[in-house]
C-alpha positions as CSV (number, residue, x, y, z in Angstrom):
1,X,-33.5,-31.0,-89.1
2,X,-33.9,-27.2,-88.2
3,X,-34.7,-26.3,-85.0
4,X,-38.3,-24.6,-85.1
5,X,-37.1,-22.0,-82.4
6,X,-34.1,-19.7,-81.4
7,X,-31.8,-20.8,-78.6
8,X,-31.1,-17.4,-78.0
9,X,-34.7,-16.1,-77.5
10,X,-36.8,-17.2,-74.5
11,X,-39.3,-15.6,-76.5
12,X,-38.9,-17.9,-79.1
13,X,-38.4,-21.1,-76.8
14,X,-42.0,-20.5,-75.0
15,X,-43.6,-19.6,-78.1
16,X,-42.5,-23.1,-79.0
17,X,-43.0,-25.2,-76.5
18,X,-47.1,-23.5,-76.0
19,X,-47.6,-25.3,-79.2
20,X,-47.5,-28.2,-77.4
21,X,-50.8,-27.9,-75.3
22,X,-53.4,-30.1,-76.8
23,X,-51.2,-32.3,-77.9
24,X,-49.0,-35.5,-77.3
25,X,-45.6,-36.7,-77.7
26,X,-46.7,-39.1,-80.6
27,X,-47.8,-36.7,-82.7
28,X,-43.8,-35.4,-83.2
29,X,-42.1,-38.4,-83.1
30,X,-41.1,-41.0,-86.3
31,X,-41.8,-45.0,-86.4
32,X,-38.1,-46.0,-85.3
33,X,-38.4,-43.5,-82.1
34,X,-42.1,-44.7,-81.3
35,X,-39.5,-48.3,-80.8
36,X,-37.1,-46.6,-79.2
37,X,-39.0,-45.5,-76.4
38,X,-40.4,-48.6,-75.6
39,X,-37.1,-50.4,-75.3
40,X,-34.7,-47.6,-73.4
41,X,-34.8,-45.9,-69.9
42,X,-35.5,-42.2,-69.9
43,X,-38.2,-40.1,-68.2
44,X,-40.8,-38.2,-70.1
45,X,-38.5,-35.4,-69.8
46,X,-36.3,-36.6,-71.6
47,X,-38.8,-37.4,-74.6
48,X,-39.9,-34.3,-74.7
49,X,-35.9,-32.6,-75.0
50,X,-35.2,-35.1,-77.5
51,X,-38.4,-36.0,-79.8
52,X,-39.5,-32.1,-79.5
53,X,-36.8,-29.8,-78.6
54,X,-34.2,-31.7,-80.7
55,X,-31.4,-31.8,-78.4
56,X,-30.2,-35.3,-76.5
57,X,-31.1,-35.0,-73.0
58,X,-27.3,-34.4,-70.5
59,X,-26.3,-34.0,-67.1
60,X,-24.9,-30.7,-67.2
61,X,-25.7,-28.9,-64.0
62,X,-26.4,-25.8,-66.1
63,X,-29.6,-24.9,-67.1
64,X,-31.5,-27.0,-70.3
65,X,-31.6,-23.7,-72.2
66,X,-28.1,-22.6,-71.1
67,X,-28.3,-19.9,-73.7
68,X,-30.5,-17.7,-71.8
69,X,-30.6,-19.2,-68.5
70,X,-34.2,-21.2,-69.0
71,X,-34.5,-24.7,-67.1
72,X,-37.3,-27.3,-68.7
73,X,-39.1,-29.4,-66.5
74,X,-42.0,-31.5,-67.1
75,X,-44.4,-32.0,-64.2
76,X,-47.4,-34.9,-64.3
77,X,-51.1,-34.0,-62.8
78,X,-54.0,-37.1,-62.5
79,X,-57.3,-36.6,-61.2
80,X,-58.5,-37.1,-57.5
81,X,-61.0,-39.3,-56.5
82,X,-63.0,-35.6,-56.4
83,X,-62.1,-35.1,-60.2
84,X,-59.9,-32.3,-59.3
85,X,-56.3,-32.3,-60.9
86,X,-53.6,-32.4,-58.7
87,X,-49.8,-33.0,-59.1
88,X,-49.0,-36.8,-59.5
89,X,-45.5,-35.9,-57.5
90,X,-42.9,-33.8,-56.1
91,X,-40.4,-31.2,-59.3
92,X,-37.4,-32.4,-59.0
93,X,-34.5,-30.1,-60.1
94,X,-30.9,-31.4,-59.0
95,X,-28.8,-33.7,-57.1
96,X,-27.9,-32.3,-54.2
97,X,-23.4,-32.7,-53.9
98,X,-23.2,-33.1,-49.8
99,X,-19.5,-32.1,-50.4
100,X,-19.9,-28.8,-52.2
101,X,-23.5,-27.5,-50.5
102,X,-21.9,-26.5,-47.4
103,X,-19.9,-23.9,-49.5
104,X,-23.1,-22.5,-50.8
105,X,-25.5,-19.9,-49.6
106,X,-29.4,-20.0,-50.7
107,X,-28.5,-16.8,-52.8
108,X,-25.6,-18.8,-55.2
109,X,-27.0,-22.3,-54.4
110,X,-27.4,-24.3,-57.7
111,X,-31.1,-25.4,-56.5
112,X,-31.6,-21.4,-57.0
113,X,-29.6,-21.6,-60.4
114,X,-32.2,-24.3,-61.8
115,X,-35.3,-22.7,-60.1
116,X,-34.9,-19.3,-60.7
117,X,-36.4,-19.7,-64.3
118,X,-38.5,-22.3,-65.4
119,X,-40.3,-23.8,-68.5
120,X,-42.6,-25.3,-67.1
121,X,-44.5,-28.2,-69.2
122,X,-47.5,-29.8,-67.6
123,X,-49.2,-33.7,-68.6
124,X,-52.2,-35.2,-67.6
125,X,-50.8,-38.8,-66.4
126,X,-53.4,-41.1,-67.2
127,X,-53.1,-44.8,-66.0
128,X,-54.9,-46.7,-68.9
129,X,-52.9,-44.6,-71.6
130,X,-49.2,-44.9,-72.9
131,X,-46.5,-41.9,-71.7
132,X,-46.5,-41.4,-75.9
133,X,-50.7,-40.2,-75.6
134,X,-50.3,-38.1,-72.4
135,X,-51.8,-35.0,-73.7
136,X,-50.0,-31.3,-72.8
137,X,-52.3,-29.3,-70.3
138,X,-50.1,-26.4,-69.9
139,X,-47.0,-24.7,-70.8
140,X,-45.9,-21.6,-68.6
141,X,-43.0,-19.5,-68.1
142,X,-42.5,-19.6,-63.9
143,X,-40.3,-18.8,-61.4
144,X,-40.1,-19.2,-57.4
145,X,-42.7,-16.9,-56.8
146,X,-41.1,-14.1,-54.4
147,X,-43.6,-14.5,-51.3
148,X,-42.2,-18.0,-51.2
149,X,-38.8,-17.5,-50.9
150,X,-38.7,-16.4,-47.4
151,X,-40.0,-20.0,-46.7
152,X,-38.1,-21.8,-49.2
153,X,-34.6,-20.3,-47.7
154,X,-35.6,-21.3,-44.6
155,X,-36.4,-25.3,-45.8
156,X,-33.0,-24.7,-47.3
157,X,-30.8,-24.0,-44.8
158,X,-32.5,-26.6,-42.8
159,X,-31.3,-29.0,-44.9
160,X,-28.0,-27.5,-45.6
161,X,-27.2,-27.0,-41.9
162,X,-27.9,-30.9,-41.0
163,X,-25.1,-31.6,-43.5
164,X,-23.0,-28.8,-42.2
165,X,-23.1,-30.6,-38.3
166,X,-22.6,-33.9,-39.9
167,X,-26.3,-35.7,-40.5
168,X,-26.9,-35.5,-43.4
169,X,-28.2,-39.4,-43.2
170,X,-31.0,-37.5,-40.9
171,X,-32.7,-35.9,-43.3
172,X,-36.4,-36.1,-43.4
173,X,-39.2,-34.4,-45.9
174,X,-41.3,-33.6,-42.4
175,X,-37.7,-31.2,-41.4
176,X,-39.2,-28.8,-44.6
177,X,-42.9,-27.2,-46.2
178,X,-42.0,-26.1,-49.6
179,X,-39.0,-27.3,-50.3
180,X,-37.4,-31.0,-49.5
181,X,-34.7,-33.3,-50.2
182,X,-36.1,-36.3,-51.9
183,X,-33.8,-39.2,-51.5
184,X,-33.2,-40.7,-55.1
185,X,-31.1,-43.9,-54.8
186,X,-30.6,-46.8,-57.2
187,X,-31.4,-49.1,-54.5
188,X,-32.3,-49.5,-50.9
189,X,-28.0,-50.0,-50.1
190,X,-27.6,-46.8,-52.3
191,X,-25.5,-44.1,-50.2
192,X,-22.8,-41.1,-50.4
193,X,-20.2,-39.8,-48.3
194,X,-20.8,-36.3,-46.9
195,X,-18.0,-33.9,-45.4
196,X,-18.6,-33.9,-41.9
197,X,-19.3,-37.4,-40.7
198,X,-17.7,-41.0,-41.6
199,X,-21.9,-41.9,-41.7
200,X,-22.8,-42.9,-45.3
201,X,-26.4,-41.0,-46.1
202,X,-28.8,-41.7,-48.7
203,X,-28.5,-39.7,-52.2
204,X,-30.8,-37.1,-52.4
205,X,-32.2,-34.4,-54.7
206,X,-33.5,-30.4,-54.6
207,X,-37.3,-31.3,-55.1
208,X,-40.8,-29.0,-54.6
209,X,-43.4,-30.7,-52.5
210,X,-45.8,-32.6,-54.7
211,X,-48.4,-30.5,-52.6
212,X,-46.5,-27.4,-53.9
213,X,-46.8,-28.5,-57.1
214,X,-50.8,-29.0,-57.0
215,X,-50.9,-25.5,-55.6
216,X,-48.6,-24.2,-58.6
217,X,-50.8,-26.2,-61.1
218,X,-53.9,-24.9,-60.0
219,X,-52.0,-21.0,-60.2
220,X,-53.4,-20.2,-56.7
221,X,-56.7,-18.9,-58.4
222,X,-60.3,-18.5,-57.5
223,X,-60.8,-19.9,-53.7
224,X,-57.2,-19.4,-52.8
225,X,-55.8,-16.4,-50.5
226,X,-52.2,-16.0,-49.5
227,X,-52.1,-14.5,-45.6
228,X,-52.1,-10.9,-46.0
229,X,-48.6,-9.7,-44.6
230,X,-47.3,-6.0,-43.5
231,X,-44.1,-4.8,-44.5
232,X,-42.8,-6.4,-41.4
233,X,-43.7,-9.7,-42.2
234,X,-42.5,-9.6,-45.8
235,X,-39.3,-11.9,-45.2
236,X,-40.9,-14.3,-42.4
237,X,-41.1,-18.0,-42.7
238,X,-44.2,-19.3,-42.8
239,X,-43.9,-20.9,-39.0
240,X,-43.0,-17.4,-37.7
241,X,-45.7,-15.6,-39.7
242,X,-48.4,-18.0,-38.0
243,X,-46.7,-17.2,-34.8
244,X,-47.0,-13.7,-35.3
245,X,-50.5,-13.9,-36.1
246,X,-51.7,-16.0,-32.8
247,X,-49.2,-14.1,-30.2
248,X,-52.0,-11.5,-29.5
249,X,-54.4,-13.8,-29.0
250,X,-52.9,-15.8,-26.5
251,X,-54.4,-16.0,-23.1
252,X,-57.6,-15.8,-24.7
253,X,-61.0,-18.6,-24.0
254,X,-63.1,-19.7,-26.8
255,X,-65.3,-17.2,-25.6
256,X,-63.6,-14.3,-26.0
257,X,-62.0,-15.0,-29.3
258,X,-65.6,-15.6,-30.4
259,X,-66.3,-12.2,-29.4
260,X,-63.8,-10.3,-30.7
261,X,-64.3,-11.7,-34.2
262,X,-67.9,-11.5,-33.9
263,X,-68.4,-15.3,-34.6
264,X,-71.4,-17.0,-33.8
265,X,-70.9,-20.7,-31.6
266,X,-70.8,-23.5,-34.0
267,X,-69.3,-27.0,-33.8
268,X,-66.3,-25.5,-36.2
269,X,-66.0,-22.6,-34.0
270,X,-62.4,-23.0,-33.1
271,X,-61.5,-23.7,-37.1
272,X,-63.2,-20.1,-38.0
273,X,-61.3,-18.3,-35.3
274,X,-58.2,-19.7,-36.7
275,X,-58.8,-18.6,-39.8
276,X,-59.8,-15.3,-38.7
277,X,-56.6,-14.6,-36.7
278,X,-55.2,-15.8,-40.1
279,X,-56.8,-13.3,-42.4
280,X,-59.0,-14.9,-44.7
281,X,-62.7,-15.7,-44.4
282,X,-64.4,-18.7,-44.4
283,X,-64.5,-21.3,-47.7
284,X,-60.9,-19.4,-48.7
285,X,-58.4,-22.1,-49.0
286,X,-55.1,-20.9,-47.8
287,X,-52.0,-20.8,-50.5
288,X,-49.8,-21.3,-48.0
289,X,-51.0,-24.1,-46.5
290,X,-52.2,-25.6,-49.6
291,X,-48.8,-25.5,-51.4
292,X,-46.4,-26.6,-47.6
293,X,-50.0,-29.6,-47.2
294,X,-50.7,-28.1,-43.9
295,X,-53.8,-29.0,-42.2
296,X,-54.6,-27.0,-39.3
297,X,-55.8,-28.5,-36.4
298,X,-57.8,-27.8,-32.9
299,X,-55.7,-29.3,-29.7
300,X,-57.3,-28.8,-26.3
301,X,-55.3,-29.8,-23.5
302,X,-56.2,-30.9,-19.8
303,X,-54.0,-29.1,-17.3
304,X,-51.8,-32.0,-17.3
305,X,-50.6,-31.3,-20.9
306,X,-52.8,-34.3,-21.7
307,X,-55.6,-33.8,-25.3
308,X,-58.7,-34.2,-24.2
309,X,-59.2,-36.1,-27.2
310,X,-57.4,-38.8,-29.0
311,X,-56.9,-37.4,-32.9
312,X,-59.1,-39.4,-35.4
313,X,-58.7,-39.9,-39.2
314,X,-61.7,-40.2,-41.3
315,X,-63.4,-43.9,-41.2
316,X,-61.6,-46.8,-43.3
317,X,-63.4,-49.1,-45.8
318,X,-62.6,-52.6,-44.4
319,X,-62.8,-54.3,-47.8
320,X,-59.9,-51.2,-48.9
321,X,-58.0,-51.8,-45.9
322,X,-57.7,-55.7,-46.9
323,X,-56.7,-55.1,-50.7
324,X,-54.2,-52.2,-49.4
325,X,-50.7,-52.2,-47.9
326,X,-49.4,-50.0,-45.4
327,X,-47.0,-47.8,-48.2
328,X,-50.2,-47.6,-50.4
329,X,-52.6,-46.7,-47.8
330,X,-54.7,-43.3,-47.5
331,X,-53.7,-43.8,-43.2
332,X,-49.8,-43.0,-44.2
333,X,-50.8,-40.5,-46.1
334,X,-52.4,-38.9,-43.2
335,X,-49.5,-39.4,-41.1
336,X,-47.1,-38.1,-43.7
337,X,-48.9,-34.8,-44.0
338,X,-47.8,-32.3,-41.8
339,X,-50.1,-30.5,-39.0
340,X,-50.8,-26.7,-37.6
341,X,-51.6,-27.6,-34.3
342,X,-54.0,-24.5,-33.1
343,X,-53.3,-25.0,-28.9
344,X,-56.1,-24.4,-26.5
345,X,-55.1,-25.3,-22.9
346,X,-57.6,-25.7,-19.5
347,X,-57.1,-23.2,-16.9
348,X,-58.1,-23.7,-13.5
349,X,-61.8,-22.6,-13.8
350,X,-61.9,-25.5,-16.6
351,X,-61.7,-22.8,-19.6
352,X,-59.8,-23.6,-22.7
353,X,-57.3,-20.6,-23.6
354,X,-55.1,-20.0,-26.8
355,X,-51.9,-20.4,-25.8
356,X,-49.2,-22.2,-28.5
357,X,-49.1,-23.1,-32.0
358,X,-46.8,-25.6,-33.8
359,X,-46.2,-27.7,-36.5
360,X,-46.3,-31.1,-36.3
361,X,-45.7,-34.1,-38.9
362,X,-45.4,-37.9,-37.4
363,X,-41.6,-38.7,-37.0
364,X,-40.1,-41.2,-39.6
365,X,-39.0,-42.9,-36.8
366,X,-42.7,-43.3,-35.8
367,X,-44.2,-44.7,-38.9
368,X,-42.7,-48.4,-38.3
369,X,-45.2,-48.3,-35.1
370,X,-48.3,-47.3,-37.3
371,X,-47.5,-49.9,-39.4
372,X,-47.4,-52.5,-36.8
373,X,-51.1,-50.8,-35.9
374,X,-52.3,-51.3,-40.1
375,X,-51.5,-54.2,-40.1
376,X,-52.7,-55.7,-37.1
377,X,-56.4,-54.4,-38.1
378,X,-55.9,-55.8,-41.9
379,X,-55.1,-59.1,-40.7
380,X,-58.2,-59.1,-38.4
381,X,-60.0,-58.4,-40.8
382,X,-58.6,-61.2,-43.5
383,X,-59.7,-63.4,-40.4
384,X,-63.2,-62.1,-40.5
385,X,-62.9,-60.6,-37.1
386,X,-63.2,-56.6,-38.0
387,X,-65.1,-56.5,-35.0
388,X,-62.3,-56.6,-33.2
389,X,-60.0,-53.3,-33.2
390,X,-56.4,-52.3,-32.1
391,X,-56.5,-51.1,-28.4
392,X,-54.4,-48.0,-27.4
393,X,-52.1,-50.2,-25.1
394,X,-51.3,-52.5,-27.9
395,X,-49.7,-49.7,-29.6
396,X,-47.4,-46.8,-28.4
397,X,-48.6,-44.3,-31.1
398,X,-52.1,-45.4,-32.8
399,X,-54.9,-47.7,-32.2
400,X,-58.4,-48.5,-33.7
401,X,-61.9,-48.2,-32.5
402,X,-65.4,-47.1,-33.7
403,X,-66.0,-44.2,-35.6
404,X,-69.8,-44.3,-36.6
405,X,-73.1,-42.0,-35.7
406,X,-73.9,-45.1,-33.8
407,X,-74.0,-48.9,-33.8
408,X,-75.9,-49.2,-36.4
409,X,-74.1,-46.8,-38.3
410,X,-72.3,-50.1,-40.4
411,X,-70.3,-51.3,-43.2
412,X,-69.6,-54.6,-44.8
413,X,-66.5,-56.6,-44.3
414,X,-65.3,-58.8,-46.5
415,X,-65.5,-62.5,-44.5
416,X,-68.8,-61.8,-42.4
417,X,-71.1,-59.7,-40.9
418,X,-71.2,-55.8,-41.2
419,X,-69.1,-54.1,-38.6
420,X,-69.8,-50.7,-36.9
421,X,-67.2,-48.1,-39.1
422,X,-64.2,-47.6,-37.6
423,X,-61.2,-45.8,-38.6
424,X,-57.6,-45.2,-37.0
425,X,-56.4,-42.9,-33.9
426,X,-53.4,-41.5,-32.6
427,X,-53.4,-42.3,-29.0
428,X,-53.8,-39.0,-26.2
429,X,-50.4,-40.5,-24.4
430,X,-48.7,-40.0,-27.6
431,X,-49.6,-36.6,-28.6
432,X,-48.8,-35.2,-25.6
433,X,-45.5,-36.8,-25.5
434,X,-45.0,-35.0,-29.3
435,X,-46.6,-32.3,-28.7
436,X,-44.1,-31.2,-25.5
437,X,-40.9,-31.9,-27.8
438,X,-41.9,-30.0,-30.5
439,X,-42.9,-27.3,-28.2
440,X,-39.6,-27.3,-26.5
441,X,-37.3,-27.6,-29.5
């Protein structure tokens, strides 16, 4: 069969491949390969490359389209509990070769290579439908956009330089924002050597943050505003941009801040001043943050470094928390995002003053200690007794307790009587103990 498109022609190639939107896989593929796609491996990628593009599917680390230096990638979205469509998971673009990265820089790195151009093929992932009846959403020519590369150098050579001093077995996605290296073994024994270290890491792969992706999807449109940056600023990671921002304002109270930017006192009040050191107004969702999964939030700390509040997540549906595991639960995927912490601390007079910013995502290392905390509540609550929580001196980093208007503020449990809502903590001991070693690294 003809190819319906020129190799040679990106023109031609996207022209193509935007016939696709509206449509599914099964509409350009015969009998035989409907039953060949039931009974073989492959990723929808690959469906699409061979069943519509007409060329078998390879591991050749140039681009798809080598003619013209275009990569194809296929991306899933699914719909939020809110209806909204957001990316199903993280782009993946290339194994990452421990042994040659170290010779790269960002600028000749084969991430860039694959990334620099991109046909980009979007499906709605739906769960009671075949991979055959996904239907196309949208087909777009894209690239790294340019404001982001400051940030996604920066997640690179994070990465690169842990292999460089010999850690690569190290690595975690809370190092990076934009960029990350997600680990992609066969099985949980899977490793690879790497140059510096006789330590066997895990095999891992150039991949955009899933919240990256929903931010891409959605074409940072309508409610969406990138921080507003000088000249100065162009090339500065996002942590330093922030830190930019707030470095004026340090030293200041509540008070004053509230002043200068002619805010009125409200129980957000802190939030809005944030965002207004920030540039951008109030009901603006920031690109930034959206696309790195950032959530900023207030910390106010006694004089002895210690939060004057324990952090709370939002209030957990006991008959949820019963049918759920810890890996499937919405309370790791709290932990796992990552965290502006906006730092107010008491002065002597008892004021709260601006004085630090940081990010801050729960240490891998940490998450084993949460899960001991899950758990402990789910199986009080398969015994009936969600009346009784996880108390802050059971766990080093979490515990439970109420989380309602008020005692009668209830909900039902699955083996007795309604229980007062409740929902999970990170203890005050804790934060300030993660708190003071980001601060200082």
């Amino acid at each position: 069969m003809m190819e319906e498109y020129d190799r040679y022609s990106i023109d031609s190639i996207v022209e193509y491949a935007t016939k696709l939107v509206g449509h599914t896989l099964r509409e350009y593929v015969t009998v035989e390969q409907i039953a060949d796609f039931h009974t073989r491996k492959g990723s929808y990628g690959n469906a699409v490359e061979e069943y519509y593009f007409k060329y078998r599917p390879n591991s050749d680390s140039r681009p798809d389209f080598s003619e013209v230096g275009l990569e194809l990638k296929t991306t899933p979205v699914k719909k939020n509990s809110r209806g909204e469509l957001v990316a199903k998971e993280r782009l993946v673009f290339t194994m990452i070769d421990y042994e040659a990265v170290v010779n790269e820089s960002f600028e000749d790195s084969q991430f860039l290579k694959k990334a620099r151009d991109v046909l980009l093929i979007t499906y709605l992932s739906e769960p009671d439908k075949e991979p055959l009846d996904y239907v196309i959403e949208a087909v777009v020519r894209w690239g790294l956009p340019e404001e982001d590369l400051p940030q996604i150098k920066q997640d690179w050579e994070t990465i690169v330089n842990k292999v460089r001093s010999g850690h690569a077995e190290d690595i975690s996605g809370g190092d990076t924002l934009y960029l990350e290296a997600a680990t992609k073994a066969r099985t949980s024994k899977d490793r690879r050597s790497q140059p510096f270290s006789n330590v066997p890491a895990k095999p891992r792969a150039w991949a955009l943050k899933s919240s990256y992706m929903t931010a891409v999807q959605r074409k940072a449109i309508d409610g969406m505003k990138l921080i507003p940056r000088t000249a100065d600023e162009k090339n500065l990671e996002l942590l330093e941009l922030v830190s930019a921002r707030f470095a004026p304002f340090f030293g200041m109270t509540e008070h004053e801040l509230a002043e200068r930017f002619e805010l009125s006192r409200s129980k957000d009040l802190c939030a809005r001043i944030t965002r207004r050191i920030l540039g951008v107004e109030d009901g603006d969702k920031i690109e930034e943050f959206e696309k790195a999964g950032i959530k900023a939030k207030t910390m106010r700390l006694r004089k002895t470094g210690r939060p004057k509040e324990a952090m709370s997540f939002p209030a957990f549906d006991y008959f949820d928390l019963l049918e759920t595991g810890f890996d499937d639960s919405s309370f790791l995927g709290y932990l796992e995002q990552k965290y502006l912490f906006v730092i107010y601390r008491e002065d002597d007079a008892g004021e709260y003053r601006l004085s630090d910013v940081c990010f801050w995502q729960m240490p891998e290392k940490d998450l084993d200690e949460a899960r001991r905390c899950y758990e402990q509540m789910r199986e009080n609550v398969r015994r009936g007794r969600a009346d009784v929580s996880v108390g802050s001196r059971e766990n080093r980093c979490c515990h439970v307790r109420p989380h309602g208007r008020n005692s009668q503020d209830t909900r039902p449990q699955p083996y007795g009587q309604s229980v007062v809502k409740k929902c999970f903590w990170l203890n005050q001991g804790y934060l300030q103990e993660e708190i003071a070693r980001v601060l200082q690294s």
